[in-house]
gemmi code that builds the backbone of each chain (N, CA, C; Angstrom):
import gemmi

chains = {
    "A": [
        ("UNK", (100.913, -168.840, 81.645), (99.758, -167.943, 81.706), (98.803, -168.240, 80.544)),
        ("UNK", (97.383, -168.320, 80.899), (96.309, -168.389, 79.987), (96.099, -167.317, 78.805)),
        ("UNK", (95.716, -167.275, 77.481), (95.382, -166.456, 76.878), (94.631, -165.502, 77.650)),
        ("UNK", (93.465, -165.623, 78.381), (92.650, -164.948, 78.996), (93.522, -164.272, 80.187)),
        ("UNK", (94.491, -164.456, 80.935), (95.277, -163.612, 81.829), (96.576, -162.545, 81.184)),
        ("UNK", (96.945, -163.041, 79.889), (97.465, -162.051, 78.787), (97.008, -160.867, 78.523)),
        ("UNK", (95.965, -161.585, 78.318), (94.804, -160.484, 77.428), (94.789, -159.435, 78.611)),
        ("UNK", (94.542, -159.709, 79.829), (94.156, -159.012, 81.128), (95.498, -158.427, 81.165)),
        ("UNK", (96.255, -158.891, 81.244), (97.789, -158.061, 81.297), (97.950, -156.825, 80.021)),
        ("UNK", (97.362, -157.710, 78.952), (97.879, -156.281, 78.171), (97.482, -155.211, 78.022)),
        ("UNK", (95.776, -155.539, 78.149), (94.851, -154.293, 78.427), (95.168, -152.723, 78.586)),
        ("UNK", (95.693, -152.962, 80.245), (96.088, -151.664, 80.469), (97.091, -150.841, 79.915)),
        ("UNK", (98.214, -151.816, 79.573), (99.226, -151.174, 78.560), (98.818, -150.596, 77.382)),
        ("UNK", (98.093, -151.282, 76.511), (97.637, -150.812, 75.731), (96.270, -150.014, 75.537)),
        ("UNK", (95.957, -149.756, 76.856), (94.758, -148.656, 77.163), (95.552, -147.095, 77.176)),
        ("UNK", (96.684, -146.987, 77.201), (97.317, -145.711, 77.606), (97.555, -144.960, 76.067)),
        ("UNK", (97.087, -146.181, 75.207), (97.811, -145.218, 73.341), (96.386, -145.928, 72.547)),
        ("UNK", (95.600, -146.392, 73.095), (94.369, -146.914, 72.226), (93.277, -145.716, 72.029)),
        ("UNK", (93.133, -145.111, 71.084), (92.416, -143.706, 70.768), (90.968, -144.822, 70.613)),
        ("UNK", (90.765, -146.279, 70.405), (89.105, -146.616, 70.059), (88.644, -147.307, 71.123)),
        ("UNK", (88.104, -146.294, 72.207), (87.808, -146.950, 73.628), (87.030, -148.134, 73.763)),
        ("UNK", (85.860, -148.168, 73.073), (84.744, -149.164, 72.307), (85.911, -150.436, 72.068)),
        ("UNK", (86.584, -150.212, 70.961), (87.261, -151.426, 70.810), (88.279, -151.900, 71.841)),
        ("UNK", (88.910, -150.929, 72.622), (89.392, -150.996, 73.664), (88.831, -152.251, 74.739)),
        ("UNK", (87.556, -151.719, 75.173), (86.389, -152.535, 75.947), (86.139, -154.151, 75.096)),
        ("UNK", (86.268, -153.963, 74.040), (85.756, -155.520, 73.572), (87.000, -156.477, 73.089)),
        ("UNK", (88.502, -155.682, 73.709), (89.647, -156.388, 73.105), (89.853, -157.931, 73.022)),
        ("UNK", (89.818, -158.588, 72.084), (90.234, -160.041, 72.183), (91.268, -160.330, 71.070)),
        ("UNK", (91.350, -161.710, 70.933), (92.616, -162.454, 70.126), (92.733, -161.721, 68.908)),
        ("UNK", (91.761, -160.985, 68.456), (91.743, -160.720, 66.772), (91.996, -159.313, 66.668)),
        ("UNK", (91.718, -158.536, 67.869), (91.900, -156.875, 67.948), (93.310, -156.646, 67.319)),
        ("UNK", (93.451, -156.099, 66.287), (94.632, -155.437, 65.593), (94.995, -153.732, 66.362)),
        ("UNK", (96.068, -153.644, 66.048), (96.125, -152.555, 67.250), (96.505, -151.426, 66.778)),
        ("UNK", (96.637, -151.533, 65.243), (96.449, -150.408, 64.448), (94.921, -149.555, 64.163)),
        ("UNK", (94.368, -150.623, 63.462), (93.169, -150.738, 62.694), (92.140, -150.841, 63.729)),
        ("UNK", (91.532, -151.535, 64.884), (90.925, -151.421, 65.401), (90.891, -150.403, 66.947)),
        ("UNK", (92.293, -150.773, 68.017), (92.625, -149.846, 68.589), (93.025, -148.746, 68.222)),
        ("UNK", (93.205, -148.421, 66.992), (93.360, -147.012, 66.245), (95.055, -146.292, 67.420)),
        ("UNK", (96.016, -147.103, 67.602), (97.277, -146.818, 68.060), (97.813, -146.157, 66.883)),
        ("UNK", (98.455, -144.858, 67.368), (99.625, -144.094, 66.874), (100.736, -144.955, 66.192)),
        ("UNK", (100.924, -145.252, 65.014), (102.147, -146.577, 64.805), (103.035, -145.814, 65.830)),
        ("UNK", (103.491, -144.535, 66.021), (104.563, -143.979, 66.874), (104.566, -144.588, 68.283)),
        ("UNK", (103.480, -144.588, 68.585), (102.872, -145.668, 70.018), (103.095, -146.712, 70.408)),
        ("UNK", (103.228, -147.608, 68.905), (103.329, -148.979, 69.093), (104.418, -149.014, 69.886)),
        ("UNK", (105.667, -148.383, 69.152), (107.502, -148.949, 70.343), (106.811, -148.698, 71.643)),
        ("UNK", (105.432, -147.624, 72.199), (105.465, -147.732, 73.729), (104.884, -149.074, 74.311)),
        ("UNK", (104.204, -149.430, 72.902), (103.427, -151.019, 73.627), (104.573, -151.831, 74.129)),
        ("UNK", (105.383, -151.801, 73.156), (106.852, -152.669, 72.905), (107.436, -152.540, 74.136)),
        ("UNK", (107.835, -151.180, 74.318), (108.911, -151.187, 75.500), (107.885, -151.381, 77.098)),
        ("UNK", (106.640, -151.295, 76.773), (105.464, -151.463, 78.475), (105.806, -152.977, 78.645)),
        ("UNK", (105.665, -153.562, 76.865), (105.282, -154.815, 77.767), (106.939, -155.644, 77.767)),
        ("UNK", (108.009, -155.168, 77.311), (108.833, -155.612, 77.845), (109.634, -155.564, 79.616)),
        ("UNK", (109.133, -154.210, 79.926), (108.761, -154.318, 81.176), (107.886, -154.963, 82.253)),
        ("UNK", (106.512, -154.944, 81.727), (105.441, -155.527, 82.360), (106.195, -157.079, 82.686)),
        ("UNK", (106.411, -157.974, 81.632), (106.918, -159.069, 81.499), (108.462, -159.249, 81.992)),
        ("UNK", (109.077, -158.532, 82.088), (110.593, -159.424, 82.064), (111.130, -159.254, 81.029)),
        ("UNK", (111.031, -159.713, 79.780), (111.321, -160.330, 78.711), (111.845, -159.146, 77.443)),
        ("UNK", (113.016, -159.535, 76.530), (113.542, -159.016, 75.202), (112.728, -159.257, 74.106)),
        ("UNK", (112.154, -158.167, 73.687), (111.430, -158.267, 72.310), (112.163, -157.741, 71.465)),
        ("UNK", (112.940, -158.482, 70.345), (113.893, -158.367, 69.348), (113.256, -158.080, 68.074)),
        ("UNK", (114.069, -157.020, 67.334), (113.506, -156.311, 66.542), (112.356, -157.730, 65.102)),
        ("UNK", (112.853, -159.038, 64.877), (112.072, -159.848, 63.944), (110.901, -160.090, 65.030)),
        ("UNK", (110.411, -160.373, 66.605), (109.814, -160.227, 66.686), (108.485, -158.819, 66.778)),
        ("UNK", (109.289, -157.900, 67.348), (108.599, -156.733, 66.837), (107.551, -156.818, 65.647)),
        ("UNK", (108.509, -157.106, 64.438), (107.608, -156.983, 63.047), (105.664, -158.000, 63.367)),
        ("UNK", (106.423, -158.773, 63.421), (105.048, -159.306, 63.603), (103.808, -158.721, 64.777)),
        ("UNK", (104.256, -158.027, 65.637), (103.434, -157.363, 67.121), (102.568, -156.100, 66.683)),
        ("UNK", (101.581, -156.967, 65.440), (100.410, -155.677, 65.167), (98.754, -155.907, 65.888)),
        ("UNK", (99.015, -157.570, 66.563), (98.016, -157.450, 67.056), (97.940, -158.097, 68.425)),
        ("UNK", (96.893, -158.841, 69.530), (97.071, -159.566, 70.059), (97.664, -160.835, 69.922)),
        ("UNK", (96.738, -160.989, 69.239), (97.246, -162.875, 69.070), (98.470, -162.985, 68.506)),
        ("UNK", (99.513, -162.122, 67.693), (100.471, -162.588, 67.951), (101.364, -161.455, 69.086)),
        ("UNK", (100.949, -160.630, 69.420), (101.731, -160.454, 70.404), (101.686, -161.029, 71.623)),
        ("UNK", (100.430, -161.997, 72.134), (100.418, -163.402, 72.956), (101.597, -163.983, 73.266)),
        ("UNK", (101.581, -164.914, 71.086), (102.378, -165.816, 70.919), (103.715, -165.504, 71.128)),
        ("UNK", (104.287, -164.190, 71.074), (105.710, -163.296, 71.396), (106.324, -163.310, 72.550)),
        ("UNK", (105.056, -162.870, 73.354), (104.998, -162.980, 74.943), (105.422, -164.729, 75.817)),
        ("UNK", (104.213, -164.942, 75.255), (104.388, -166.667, 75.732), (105.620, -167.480, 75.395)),
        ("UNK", (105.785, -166.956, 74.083), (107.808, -167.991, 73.427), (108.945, -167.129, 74.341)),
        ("UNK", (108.922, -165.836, 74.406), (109.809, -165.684, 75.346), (110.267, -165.693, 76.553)),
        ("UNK", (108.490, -165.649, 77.426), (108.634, -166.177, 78.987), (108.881, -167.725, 78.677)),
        ("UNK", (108.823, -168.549, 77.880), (109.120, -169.926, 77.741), (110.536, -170.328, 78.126)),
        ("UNK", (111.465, -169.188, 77.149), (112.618, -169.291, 76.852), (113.561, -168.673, 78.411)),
        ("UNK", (112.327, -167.756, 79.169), (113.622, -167.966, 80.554), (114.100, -168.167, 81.303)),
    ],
    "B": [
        ("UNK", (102.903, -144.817, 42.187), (102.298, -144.755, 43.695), (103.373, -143.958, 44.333)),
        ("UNK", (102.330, -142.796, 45.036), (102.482, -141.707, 46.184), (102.358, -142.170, 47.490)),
        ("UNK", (103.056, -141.672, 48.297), (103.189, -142.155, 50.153), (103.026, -140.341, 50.455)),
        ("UNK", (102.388, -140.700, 51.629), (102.440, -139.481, 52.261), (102.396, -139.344, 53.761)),
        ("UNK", (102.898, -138.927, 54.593), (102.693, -138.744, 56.122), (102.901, -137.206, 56.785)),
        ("UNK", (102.040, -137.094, 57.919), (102.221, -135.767, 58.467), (102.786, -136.083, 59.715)),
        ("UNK", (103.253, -135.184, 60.417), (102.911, -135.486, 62.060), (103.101, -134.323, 62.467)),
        ("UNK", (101.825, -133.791, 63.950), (101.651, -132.738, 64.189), (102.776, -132.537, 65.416)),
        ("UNK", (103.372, -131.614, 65.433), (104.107, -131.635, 66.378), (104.007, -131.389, 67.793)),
        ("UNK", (102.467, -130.543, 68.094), (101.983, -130.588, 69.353), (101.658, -132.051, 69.629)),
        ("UNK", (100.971, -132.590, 68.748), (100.311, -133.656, 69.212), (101.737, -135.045, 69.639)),
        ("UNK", (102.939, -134.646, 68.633), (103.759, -135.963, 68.879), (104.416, -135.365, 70.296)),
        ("UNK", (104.492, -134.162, 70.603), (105.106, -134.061, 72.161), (104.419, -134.350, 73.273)),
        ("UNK", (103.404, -134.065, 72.763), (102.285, -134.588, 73.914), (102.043, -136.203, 74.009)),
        ("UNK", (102.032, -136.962, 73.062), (101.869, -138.474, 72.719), (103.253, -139.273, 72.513)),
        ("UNK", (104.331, -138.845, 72.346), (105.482, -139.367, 72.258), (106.607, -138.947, 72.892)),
        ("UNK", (106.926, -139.662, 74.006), (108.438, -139.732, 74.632), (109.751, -140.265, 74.093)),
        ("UNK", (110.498, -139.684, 72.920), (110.809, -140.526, 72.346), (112.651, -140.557, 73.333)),
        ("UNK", (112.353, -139.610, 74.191), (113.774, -139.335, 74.600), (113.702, -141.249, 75.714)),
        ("UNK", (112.348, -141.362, 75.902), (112.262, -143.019, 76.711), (113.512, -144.072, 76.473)),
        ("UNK", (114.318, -144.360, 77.595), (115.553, -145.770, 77.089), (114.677, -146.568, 75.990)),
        ("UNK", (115.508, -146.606, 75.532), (115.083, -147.906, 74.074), (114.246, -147.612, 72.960)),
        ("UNK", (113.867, -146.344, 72.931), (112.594, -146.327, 72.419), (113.757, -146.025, 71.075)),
        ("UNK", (114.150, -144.806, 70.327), (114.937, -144.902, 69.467), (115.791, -145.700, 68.836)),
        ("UNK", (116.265, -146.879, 69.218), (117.323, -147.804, 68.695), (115.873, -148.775, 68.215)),
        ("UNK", (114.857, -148.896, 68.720), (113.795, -149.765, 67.733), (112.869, -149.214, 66.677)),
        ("UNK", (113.257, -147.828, 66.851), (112.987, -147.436, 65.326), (113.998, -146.488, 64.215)),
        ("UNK", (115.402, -146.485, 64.595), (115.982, -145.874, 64.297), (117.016, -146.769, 64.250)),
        ("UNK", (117.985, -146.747, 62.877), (119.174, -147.493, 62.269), (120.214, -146.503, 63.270)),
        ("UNK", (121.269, -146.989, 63.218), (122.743, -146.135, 64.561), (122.833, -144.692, 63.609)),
        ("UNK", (123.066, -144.951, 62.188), (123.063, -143.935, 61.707), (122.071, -143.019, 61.894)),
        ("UNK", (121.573, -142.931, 61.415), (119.710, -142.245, 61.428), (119.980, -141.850, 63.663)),
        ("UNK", (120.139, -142.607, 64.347), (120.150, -142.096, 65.665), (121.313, -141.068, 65.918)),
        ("UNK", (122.540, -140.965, 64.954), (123.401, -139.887, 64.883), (123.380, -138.750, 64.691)),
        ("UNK", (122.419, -138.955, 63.559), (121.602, -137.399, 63.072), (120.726, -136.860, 63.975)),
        ("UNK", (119.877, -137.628, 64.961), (119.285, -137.024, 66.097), (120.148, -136.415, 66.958)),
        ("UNK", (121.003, -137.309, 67.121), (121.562, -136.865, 68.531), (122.890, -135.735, 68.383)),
        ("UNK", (123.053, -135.377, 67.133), (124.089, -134.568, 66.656), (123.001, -133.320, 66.066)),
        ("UNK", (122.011, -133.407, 66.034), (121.544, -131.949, 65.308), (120.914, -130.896, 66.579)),
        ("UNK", (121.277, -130.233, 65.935), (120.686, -128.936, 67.145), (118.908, -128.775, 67.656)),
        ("UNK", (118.365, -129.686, 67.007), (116.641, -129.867, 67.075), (116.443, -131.023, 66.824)),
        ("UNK", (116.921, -131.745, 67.471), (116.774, -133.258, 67.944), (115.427, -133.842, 67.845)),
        ("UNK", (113.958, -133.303, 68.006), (112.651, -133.474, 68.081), (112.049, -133.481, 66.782)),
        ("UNK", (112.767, -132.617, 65.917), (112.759, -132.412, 64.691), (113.411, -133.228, 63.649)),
        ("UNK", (114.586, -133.566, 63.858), (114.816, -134.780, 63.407), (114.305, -136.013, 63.502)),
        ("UNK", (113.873, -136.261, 64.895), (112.972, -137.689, 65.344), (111.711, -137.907, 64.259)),
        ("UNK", (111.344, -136.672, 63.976), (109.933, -136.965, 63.237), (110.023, -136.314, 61.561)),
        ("UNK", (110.925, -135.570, 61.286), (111.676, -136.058, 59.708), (111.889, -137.271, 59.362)),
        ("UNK", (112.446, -137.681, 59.981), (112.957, -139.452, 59.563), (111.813, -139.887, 59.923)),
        ("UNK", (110.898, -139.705, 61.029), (109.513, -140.850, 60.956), (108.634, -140.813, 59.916)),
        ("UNK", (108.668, -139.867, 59.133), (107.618, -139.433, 58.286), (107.999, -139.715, 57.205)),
        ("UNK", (109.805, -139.773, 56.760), (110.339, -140.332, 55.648), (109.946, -141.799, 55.819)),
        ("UNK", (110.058, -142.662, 56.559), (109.765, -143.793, 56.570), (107.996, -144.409, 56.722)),
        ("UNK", (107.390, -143.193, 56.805), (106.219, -143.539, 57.233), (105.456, -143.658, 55.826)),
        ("UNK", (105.823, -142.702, 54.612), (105.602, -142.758, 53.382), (106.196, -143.830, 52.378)),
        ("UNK", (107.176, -144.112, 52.685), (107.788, -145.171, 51.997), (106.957, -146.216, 52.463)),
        ("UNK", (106.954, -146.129, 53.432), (106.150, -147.988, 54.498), (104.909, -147.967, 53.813)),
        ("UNK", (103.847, -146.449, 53.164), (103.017, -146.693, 52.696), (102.551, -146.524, 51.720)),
        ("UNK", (103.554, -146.987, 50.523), (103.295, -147.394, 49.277), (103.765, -148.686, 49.164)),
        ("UNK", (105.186, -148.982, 49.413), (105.351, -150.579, 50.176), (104.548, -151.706, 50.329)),
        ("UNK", (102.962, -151.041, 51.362), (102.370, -152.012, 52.404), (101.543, -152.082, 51.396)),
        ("UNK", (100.851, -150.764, 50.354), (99.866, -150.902, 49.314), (99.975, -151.729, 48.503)),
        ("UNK", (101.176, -151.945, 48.174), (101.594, -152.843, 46.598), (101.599, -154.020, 47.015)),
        ("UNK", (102.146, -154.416, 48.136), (102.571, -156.026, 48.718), (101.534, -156.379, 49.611)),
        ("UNK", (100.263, -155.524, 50.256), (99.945, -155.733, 50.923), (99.867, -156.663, 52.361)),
        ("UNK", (101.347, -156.480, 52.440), (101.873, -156.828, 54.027), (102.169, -156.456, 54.708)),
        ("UNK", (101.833, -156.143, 56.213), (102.191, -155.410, 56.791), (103.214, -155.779, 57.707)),
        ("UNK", (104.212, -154.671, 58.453), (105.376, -155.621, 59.563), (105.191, -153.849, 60.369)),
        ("UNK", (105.628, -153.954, 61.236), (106.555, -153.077, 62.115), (107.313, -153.004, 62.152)),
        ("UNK", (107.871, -152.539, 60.822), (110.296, -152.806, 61.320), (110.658, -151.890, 60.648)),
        ("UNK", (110.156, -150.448, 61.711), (110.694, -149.229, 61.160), (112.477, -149.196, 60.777)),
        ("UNK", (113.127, -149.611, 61.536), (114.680, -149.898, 61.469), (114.865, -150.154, 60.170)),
        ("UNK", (114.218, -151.389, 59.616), (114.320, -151.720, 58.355), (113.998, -150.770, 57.255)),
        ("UNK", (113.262, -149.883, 56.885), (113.319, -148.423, 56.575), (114.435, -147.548, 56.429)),
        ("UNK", (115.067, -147.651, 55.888), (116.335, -146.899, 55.821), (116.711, -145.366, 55.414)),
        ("UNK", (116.986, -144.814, 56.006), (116.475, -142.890, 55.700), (118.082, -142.715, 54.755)),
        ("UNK", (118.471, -142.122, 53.778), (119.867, -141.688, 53.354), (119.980, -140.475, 52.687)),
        ("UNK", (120.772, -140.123, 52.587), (120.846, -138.929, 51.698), (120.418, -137.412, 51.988)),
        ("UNK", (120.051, -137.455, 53.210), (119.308, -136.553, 53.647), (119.627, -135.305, 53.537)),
        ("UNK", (119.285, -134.258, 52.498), (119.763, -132.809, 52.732), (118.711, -132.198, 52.750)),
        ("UNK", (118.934, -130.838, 54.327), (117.853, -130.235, 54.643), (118.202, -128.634, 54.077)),
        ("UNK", (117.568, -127.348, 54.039), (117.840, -126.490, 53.193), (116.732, -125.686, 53.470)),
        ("UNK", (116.966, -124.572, 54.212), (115.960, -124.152, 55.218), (115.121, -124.582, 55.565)),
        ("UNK", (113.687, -124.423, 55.482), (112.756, -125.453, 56.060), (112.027, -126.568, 55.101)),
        ("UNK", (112.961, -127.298, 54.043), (112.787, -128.345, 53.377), (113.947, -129.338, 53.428)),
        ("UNK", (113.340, -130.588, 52.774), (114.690, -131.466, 53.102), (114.043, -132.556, 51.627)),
        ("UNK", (115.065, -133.374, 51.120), (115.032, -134.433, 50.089), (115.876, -135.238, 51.397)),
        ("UNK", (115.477, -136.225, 50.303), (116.225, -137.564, 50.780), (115.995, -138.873, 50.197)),
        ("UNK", (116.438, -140.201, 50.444), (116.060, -141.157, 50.120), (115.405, -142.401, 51.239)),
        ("UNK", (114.340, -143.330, 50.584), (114.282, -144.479, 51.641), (114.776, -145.826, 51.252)),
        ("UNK", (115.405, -146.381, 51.698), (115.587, -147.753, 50.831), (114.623, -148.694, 51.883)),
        ("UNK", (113.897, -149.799, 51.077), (113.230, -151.160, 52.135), (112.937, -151.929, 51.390)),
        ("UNK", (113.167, -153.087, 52.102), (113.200, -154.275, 50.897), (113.374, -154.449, 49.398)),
        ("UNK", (114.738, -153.780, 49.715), (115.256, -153.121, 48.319), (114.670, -152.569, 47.179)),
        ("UNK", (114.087, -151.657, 48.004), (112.999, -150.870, 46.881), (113.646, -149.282, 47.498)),
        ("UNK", (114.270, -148.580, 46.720), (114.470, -146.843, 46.365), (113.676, -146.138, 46.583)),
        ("UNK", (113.342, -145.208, 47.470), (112.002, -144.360, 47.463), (112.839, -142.658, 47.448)),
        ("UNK", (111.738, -142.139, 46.696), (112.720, -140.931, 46.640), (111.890, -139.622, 48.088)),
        ("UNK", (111.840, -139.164, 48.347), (111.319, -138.570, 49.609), (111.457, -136.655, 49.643)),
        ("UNK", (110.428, -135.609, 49.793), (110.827, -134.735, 49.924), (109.996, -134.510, 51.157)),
        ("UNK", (109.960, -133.165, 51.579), (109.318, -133.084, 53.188), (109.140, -131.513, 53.554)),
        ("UNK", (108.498, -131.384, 54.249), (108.456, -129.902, 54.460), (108.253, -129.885, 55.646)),
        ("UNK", (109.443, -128.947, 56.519), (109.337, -128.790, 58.114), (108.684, -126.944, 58.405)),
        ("UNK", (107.500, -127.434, 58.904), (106.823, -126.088, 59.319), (106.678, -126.475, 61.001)),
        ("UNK", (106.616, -124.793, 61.480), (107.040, -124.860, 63.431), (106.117, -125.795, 63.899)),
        ("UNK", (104.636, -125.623, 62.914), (103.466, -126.942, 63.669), (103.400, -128.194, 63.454)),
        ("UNK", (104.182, -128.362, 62.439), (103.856, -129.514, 61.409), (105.370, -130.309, 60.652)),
        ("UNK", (105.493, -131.615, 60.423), (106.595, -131.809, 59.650), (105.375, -133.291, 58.788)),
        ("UNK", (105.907, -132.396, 57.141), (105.018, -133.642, 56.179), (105.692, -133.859, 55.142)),
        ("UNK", (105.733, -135.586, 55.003), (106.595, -135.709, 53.480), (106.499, -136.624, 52.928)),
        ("UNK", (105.983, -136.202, 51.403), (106.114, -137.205, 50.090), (106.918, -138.326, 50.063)),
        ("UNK", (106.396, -139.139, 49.328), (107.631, -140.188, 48.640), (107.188, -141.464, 47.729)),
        ("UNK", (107.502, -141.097, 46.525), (107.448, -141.828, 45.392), (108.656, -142.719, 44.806)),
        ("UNK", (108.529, -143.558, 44.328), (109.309, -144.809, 43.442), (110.044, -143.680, 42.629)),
        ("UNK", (109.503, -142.918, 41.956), (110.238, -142.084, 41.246), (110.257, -140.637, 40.910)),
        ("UNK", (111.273, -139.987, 40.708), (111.864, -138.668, 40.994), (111.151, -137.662, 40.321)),
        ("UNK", (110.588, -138.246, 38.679), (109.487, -137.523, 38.018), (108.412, -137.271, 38.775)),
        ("UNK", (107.877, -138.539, 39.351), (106.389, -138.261, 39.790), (106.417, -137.320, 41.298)),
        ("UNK", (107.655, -137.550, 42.037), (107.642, -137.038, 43.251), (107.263, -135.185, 43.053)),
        ("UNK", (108.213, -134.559, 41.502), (108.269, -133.286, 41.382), (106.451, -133.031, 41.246)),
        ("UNK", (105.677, -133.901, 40.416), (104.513, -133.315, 40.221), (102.991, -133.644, 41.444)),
        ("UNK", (104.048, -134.178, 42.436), (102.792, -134.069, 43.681), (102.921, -133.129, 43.722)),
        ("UNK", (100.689, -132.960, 43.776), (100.150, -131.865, 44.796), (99.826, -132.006, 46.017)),
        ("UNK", (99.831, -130.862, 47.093), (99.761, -131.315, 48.191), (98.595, -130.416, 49.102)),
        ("UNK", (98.130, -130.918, 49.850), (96.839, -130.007, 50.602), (97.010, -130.526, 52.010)),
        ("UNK", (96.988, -129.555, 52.567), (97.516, -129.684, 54.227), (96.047, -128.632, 54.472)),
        ("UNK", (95.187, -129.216, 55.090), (94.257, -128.525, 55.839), (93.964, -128.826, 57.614)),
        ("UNK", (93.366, -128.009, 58.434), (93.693, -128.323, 59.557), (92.008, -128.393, 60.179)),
        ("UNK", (92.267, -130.037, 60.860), (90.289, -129.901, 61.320), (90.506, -131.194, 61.757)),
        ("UNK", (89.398, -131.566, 62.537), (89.324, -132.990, 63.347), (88.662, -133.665, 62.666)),
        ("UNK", (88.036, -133.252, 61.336), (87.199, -134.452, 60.793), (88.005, -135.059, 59.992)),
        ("UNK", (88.441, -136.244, 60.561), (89.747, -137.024, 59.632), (89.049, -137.474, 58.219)),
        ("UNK", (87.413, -137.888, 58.252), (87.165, -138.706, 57.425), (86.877, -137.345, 56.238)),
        ("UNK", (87.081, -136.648, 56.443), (87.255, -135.206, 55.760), (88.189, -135.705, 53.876)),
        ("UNK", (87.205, -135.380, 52.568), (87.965, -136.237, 51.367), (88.070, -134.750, 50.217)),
        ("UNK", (88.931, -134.141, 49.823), (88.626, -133.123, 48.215), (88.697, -134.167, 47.302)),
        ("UNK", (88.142, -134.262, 46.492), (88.401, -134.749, 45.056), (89.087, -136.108, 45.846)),
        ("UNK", (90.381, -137.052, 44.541), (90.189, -138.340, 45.014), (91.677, -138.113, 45.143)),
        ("UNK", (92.247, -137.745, 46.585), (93.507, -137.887, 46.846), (94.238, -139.738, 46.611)),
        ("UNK", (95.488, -139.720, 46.656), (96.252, -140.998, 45.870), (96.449, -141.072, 47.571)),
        ("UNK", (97.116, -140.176, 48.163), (97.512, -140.755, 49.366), (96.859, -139.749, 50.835)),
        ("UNK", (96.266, -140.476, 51.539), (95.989, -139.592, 52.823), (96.851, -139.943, 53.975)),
        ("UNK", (96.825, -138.570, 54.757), (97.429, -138.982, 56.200), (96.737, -137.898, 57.675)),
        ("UNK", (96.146, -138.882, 58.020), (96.211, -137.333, 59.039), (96.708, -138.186, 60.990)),
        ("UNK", (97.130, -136.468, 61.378), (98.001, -136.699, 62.938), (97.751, -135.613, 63.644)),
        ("UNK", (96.604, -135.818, 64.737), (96.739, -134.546, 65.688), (95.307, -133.533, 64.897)),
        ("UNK", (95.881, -132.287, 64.495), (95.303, -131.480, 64.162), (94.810, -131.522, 62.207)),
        ("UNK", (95.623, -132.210, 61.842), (96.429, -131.642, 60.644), (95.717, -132.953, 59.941)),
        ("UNK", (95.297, -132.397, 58.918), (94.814, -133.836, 57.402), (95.522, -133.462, 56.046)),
        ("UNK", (96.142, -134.418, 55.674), (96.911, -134.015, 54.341), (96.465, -135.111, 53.733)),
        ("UNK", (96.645, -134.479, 51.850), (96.334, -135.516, 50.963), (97.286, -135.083, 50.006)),
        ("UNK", (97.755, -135.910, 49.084), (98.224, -135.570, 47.910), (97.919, -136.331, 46.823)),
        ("UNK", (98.611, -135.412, 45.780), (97.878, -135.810, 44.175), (98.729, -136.275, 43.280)),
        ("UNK", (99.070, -137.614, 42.435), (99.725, -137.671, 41.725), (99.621, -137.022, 40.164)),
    ],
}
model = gemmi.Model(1)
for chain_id, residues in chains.items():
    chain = gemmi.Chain(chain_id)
    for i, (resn, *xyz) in enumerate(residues, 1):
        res = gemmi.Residue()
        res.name, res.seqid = resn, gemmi.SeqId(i, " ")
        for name, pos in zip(("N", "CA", "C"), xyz):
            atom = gemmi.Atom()
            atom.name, atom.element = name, gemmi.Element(name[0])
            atom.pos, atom.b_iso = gemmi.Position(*pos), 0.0
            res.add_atom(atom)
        chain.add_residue(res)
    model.add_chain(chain)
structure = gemmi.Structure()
structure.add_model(model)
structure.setup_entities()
């Protein structure tokens, strides 16, 4: 999958806990999902557990740490559909 | 350096499912999930321990300026509650945080400093309003959740 069909995938997941609709609408590689989507850190485990559903795939707690923004929650996404 | 976190409790029932499969074991050590699931206010515990860790994580993230998501790694101990207050400790990346907290029916908010002196002489201001960007004087640490804006003073 393309960055650009990611991005489209994650959207909606992360439209359900994104309080900055504006940034919401202009989400790309650099959108942090604290700081710009203004997410509940309490929220984040729901990003976690949507998109381990959405996908298939085990997101293990060292990757977690790093899943504050797109671009690496992409790169998270993409190494583990790699791996199955 | 002062940490501080609130969380409103209307707002985390309304915004957080935490009873969701999986959702607790990725932010909660087995221990720390014992104390939930063994106390008689289970909802209340969920967000004691989030708030202990949420203050520690943010004096932590200030000093090192790095950030992670690995609440787990946050370690809650010591915890004694005592009518509607509680102490405790955080350990993370082997750094000691000392932690106190105050559980009110709307609200659960709590301190936490490197050390035990400075923790006794936070002040604390819990006011309630939607203007987050809302400042008194030059608080050390802000937090606000829901309804509720807190600051405190070292």
């Amino acid at each position: 999958m393309s960055n650009e069909e990611l991005i489209i995938k994650l959207k909606p997941i992360v439209a359900n806990y994104a309080q900055d609709k504006l940034a919401l609408e202009q989400i790309n590689l650099d959108t942090d999902f604290i700081k710009d989507l203004k997410i509940n850190s309490a929220n984040l485990v729901d990003v976690i557990l949507d998109v381990e559903e959405e996908f298939d795939i085990v997101i293990d707690n060292e990757s977690m740490e790093r899943m504050l923004n797109v671009q690496s929650a992409i790169e998270i996404i993409e190494a583990k559909l790699a791996r199955k | 350096m002062i940490g501080n976190d609130i969380v409103d409790l209307e707002q985390a029932e309304r915004d957080s499912n935490w009873k969701r499969p999986g959702y607790l074991s990725k932010l909660f050590t087995s221990e720390e999930q014992f104390l939930i699931s063994s106390n008689i206010q289970p909802d209340c515990m969920v967000w004691l321990l989030w708030t202990m860790k949420e203050s520690a994580y943010k004096i932590d993230s200030r000093i090192s300026k790095l950030r992670e998501f690995a609440p787990a790694k946050l370690v809650c101990n010591n915890l004694i509650i005592h009518d509607n207050t509680a102490t405790g400790n955080v350990t993370y990346n082997d750094q000691l945080y000392f932690t106190k907290s105050v559980i009110e029916e709307s609200y659960i908010h709590t301190i936490a400093s490197i050390t035990l002196e400075e923790l006794e002489v936070i002040k604390i201001q819990i006011i309630e309003t939607k203007e987050h960007s809302l400042r008194f004087g030059n608080p050390d640490s802000v937090s606000h959740h829901g309804k509720f804006l807190a600051f405190v003073y070292a």
